[in-house]
C-alpha positions in Angstrom: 107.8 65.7 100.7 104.4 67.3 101.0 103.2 68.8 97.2 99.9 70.5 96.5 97.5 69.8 93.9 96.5 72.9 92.3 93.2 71.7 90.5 90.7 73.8 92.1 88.0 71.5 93.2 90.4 68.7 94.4 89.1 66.9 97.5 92.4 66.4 99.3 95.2 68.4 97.4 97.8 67.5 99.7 100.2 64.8 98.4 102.5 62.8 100.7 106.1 61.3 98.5 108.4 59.8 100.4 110.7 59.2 97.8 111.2 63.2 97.2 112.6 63.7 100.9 115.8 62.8 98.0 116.7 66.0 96.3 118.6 63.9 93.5 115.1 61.8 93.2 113.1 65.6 93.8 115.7 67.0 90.8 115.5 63.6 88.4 111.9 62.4 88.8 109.4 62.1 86.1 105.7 63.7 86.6 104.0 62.9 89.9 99.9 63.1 89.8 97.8 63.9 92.0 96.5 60.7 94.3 93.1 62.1 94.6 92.1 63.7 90.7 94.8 63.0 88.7 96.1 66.1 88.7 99.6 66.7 87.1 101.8 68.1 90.0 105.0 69.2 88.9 103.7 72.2 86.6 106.1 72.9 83.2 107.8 69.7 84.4 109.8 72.1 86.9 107.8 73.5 89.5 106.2 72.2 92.6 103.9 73.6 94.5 104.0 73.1 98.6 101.6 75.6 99.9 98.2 77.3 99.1 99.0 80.9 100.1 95.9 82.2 98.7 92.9 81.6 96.8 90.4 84.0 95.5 87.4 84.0 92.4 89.4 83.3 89.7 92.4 80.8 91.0 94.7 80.4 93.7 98.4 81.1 94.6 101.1 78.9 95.6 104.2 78.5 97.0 106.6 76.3 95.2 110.1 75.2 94.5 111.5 75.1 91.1 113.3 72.0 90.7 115.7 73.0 88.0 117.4 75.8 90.2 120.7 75.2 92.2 119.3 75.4 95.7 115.5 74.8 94.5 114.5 78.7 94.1 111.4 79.6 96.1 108.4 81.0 93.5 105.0 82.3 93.8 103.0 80.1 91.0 99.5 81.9 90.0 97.1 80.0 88.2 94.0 81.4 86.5 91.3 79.5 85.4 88.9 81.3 82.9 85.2 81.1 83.2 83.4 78.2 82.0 81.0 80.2 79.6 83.6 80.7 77.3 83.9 79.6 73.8 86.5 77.9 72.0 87.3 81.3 70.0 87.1 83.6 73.4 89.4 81.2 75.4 92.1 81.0 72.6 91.6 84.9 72.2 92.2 85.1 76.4 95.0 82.8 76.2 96.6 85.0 73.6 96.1 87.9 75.9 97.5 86.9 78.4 100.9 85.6 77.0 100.9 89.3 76.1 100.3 90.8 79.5 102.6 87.8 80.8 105.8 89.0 78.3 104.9 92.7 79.6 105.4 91.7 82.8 108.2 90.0 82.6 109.9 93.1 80.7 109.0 95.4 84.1 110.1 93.3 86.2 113.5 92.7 85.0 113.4 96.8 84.6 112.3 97.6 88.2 113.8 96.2 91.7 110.1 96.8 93.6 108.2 94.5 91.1 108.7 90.8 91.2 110.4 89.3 88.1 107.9 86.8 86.3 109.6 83.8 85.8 107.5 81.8 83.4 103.7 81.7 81.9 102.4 78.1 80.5 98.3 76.6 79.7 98.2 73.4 81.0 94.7 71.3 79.8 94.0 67.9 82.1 90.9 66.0 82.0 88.4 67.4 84.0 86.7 65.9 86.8 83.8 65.6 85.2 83.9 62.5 82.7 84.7 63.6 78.9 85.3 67.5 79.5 88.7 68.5 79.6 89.8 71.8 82.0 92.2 74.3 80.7 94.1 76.5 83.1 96.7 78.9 82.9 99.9 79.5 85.3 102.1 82.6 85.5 105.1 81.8 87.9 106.6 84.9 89.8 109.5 85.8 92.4 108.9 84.8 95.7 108.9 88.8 98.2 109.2 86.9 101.6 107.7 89.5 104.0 104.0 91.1 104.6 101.8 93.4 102.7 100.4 96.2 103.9 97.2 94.6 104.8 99.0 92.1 107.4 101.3 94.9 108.5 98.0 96.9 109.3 96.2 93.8 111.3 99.6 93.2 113.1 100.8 96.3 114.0 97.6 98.8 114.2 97.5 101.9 112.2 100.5 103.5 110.0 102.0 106.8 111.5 102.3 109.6 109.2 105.5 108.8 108.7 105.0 105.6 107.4 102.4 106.5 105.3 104.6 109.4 103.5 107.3 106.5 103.0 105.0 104.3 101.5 103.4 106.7 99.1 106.9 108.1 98.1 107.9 104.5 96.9 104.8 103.4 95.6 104.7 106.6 93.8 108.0 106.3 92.1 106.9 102.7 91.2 103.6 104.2 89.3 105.7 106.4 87.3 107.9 103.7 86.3 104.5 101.7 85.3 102.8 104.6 83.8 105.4 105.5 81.8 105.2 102.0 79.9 101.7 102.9 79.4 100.3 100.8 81.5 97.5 100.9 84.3 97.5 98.8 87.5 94.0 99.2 88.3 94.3 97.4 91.5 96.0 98.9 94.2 95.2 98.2 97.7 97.0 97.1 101.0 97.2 93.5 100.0 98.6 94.2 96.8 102.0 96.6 98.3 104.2 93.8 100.3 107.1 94.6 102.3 109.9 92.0 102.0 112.0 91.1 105.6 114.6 94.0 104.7 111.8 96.9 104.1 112.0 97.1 100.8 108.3 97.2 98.8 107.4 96.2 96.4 104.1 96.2 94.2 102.3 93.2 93.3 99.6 91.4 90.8 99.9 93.4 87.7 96.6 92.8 86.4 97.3 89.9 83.6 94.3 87.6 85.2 92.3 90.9 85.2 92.9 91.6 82.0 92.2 88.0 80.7 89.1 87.6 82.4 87.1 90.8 80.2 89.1 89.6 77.4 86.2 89.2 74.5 84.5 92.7 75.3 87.5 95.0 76.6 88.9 97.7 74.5 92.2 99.2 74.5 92.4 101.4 77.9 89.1 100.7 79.4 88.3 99.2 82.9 88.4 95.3 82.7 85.1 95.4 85.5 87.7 93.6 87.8 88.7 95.8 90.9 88.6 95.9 94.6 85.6 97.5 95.9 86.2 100.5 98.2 89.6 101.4 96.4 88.4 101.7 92.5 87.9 104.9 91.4 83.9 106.4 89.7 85.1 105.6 86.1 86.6 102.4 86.9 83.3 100.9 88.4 81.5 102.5 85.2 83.7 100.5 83.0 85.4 103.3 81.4 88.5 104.2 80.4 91.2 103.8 83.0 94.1 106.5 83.1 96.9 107.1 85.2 94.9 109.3 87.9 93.0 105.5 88.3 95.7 104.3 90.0 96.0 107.3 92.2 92.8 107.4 93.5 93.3 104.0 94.4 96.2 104.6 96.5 95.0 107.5 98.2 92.7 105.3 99.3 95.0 102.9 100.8 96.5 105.8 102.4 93.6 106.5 104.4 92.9 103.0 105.2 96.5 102.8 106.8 95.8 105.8 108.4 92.7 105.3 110.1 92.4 101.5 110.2 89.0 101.4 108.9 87.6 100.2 105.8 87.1 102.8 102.3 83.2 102.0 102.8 83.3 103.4 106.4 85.3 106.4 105.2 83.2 107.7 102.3 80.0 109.2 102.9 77.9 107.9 99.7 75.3 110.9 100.8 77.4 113.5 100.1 79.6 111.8 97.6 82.6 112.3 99.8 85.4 111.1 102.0 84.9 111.6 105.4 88.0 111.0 107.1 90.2 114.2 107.9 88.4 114.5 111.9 90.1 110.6 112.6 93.3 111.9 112.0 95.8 114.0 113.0 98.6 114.7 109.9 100.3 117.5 108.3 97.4 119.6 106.7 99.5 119.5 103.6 99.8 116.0 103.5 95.5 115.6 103.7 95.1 118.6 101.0 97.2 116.1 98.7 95.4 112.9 99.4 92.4 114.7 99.3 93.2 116.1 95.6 94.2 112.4 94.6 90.7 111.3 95.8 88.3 113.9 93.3 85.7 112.4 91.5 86.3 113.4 88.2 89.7 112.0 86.9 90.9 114.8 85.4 90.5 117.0 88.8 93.6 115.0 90.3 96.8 114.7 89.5 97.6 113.5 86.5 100.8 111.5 86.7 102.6 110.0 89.9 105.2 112.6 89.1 103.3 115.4 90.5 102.5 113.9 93.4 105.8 113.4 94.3 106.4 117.1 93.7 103.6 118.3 95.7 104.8 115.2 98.6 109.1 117.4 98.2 107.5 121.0 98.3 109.6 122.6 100.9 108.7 123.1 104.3 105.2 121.3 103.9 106.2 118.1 105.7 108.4 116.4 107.8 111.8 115.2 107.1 110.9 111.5 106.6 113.6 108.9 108.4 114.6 105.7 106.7 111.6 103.5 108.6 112.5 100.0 110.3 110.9 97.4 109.4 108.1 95.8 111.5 108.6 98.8 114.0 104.7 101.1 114.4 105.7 105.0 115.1 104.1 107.4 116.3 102.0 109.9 114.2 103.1 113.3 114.9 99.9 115.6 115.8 98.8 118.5 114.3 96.2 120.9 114.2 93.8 121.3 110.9 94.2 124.9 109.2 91.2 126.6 108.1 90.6 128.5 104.9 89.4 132.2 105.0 85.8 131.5 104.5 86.0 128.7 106.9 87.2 131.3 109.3 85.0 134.4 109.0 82.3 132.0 108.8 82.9 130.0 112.3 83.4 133.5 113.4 79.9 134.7 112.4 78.9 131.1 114.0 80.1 132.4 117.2 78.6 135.9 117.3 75.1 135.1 116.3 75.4 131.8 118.6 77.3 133.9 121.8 74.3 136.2 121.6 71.5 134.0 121.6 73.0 132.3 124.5 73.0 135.4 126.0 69.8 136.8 125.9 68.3 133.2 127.2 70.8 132.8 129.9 69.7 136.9 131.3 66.2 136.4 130.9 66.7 133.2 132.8 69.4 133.8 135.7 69.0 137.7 135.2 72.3 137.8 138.1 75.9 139.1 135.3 77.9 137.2 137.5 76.6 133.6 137.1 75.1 134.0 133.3 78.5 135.4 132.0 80.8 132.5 133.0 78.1 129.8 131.8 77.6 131.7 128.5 81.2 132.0 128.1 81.7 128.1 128.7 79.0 127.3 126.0 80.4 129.4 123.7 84.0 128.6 124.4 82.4 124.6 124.0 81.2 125.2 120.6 84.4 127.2 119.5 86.4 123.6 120.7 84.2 121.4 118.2 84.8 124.3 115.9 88.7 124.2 115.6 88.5 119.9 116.1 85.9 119.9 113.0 83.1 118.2 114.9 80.7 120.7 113.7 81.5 122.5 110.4 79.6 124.0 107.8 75.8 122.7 107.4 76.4 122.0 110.8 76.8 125.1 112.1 73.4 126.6 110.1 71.7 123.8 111.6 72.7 124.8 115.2 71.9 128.6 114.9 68.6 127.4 112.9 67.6 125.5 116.3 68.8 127.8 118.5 66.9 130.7 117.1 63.8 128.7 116.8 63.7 127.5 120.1 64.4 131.5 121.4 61.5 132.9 119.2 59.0 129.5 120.0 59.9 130.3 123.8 58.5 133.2 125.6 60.4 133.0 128.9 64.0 132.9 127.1 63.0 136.3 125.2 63.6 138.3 128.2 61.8 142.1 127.4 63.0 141.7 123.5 60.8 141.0 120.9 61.7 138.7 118.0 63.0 141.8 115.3 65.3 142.9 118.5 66.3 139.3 118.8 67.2 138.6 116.1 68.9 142.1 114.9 71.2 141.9 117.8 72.3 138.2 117.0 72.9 139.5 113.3 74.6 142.5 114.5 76.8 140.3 116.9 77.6 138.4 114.0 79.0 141.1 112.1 81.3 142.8 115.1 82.1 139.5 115.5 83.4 139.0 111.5 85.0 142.1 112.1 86.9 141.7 114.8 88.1 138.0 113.2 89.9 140.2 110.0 91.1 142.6 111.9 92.9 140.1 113.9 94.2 137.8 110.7 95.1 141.1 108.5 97.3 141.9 112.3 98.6 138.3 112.1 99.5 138.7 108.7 101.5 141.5 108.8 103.2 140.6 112.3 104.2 137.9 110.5 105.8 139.3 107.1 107.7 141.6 109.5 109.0 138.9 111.6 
């Protein structure tokens, strides 16, 4: 039997027994060291550890088997090793903490069928490698959730439909509440962190005991610990303030639009503006982005404040699509839809188009002064802007910008002023404008009304 030495810096942490091929010798043996550093192997005398499933800055997980179970129970074992700056005072003071975080966790989990049930939490201090020292480490041993997280899922099978996204929200949602409601803050939610075991069920994962241990001497009760995933943490988590339930939100709106579009939260938000630019590579329920959208705000107290009413805003009637019970490991399809425009949105692409339409105009008749080739090319430059228009590749600033130009260029350039001067220029774009903004209401307040009556 193959067992893996968890010390960090071990050479060769693999470790070949022959004699524990025997399940009675496996069940009945006394401690087995590692061949390399000395390493004790069979952690809290029980478990043992087969396979390195991941490893990040402040430990490592493993697979293992716990020895004293009928049928050797699969377990995750997690194992934290605190920084080496410490002092004597700060590590018992972090060891304290995170028994406490480690009995908290184990009361949720019991509570809660999505998060894993801790098992067991135990220091274990070994000589160190280095002559004389001695390392200290600690191990919190969880259920096993055979399956993928999100982050796999994503890599495997391409973007998340819409209707996989909504499913995932509406659990992980339901699981926040349950988590928020104990008055506690995840503070690290991303794709890697939501795993869906073999029968679809999700679950949430790494509840934030190692992060809370590792700010242990200078964190205060509800602020950030400075651990998070970059991308996904939220303006007053990366301050180190206080943390609150909308923290967690943020955090998985954000995984929402990286299941979405694919693409990393850093290519998504545009630090310029200090938003998310994301809406244009997707096509979802407008509803649906107007929620995400609220959960992503800057300011913590402009989003939702509980996972609750989120939920509520996701069961509004007639906002979104029925959701089907999903298959596991199968990709949809994302249903299209068109993005819906607010009124000043509207009157304002409107105005785009009038002043635009006749600037387009007067250059195109002082150019090719014949009606019957100038109208059907002004009408297919117009009609071309009006496109990017309603798929949002030009919007607001944008569409200044373009008029700006376009007018420039027009008053800079004699031979596209026809026999017009610049006032007559540019009163009859303005006034094009405004028939144009007319015309636009008086259409809507039509549609409005056809569609009370109807």
């Amino acid at each position: 039997m193959e067992v893996y030495c968890t010390r960090p810096r071990c050479p060769r942490p693999k470790n070949h027994f022959a004699d524990l091929d025997d399940v009675t010798t496996l069940r009945t043996t006394q401690q087995k060291y590692c061949t390399t550093c000395g390493m004790p192997l069979l952690l809290d005398g029980r478990y043992v550890p087969i396979k390195l499933l991941g490893k990040g800055g402040f430990g490592a997980a493993f697979l293992a088997r716990d020895r004293r179970i009928p049928g050797m129970r699969e377990c995750v074992v997690k194992q934290f090793q605190p920084a080496g700056n410490l002092s004597a005072t700060q590590l018992q003071l972090a060891q304290q903490l995170f028994e406490r975080e480690a009995e908290v966790l184990s009361q949720i989990g019991n509570e809660h069928e999505q998060i894993p049930d801790l098992f067991a939490f135990f220091p274990v201090a070994v000589n160190s490698l280095q002559p004389g020292q001695q390392d200290q480490f600690f191990y919190l041993v969880q259920e096993y959730i055979d399956g993928l997280n999100l982050e796999e899922e994503l890599m495997q099978n391409g973007k998340f439909s819409e209707q996989q996204v909504v499913e995932v929200l509406s659990e992980i949602l339901k699981v926040l509440q349950f988590v928020h409601d104990r008055r506690i803050i995840h503070r690290d939610i991303k794709p890697s962190n939501i795993m869906r075991r073999r029968d679809g069920k999700l679950f949430l994962l790494d509840f934030g005991a190692v992060k809370q241990v590792t700010n242990a001497p200078s964190a205060g009760a509800g602020s950030s610990t400075g651990i998070y995933s970059m991308g996904f943490a939220p303006p007053e988590q990366m301050a180190g303030n206080q943390v609150f339930p909308s923290t967690d939100l943020y955090a998985l709106a954000v995984t929402m639009l990286n299941l979405l579009t694919g693409q990393e939260a850093n290519q998504l938000f545009d630090a310029y503006s200090n938003q998310w630019k994301w809406r244009s590579q997707v096509s979802i329920n407008p509803r649906l982005a107007d929620i995400l959208d609220k959960m992503l705000l800057p300011a913590a107290n402009q989003r939702f404040q509980s996972a609750n009413e989120v939920l509520t805003a996701l069961n509004e009637p007639s906002t979104l699509p029925v959701i089907p019970k999903p298959q596991p490991q199968i990709q949809s399809q994302a249903t299209p839809s068109q993005p819906t425009f607010a009124t000043w949105e509207l009157l304002g692409g409107a105005a785009f188009s009038g002043f635009e339409g006749a600037l387009i105009a007067i250059a195109l008749f002082s150019l090719l002064p014949e009606v019957i080739i100038t109208l059907p090319v002004a009408a297919l430059i117009l009609g071309i802007l009006i496109f990017a228009q309603t798929r949002r590749w030009i919007e607001k600033f944008d569409l200044l910008i373009i008029s700006g130009i376009t007018f420039a260029i027009i008053v800079f350039t004699p031979w596209f002023q026809g026999n017009l001067g610049v006032p007559e220029i540019a009163l009859f774009a303005v006034a094009s404008a405004l028939v144009t903004i007319a015309v636009t209401a008086i259409f809507r307040l039509i549609y409005k009304l056809l569609s009370l009556i109807f």
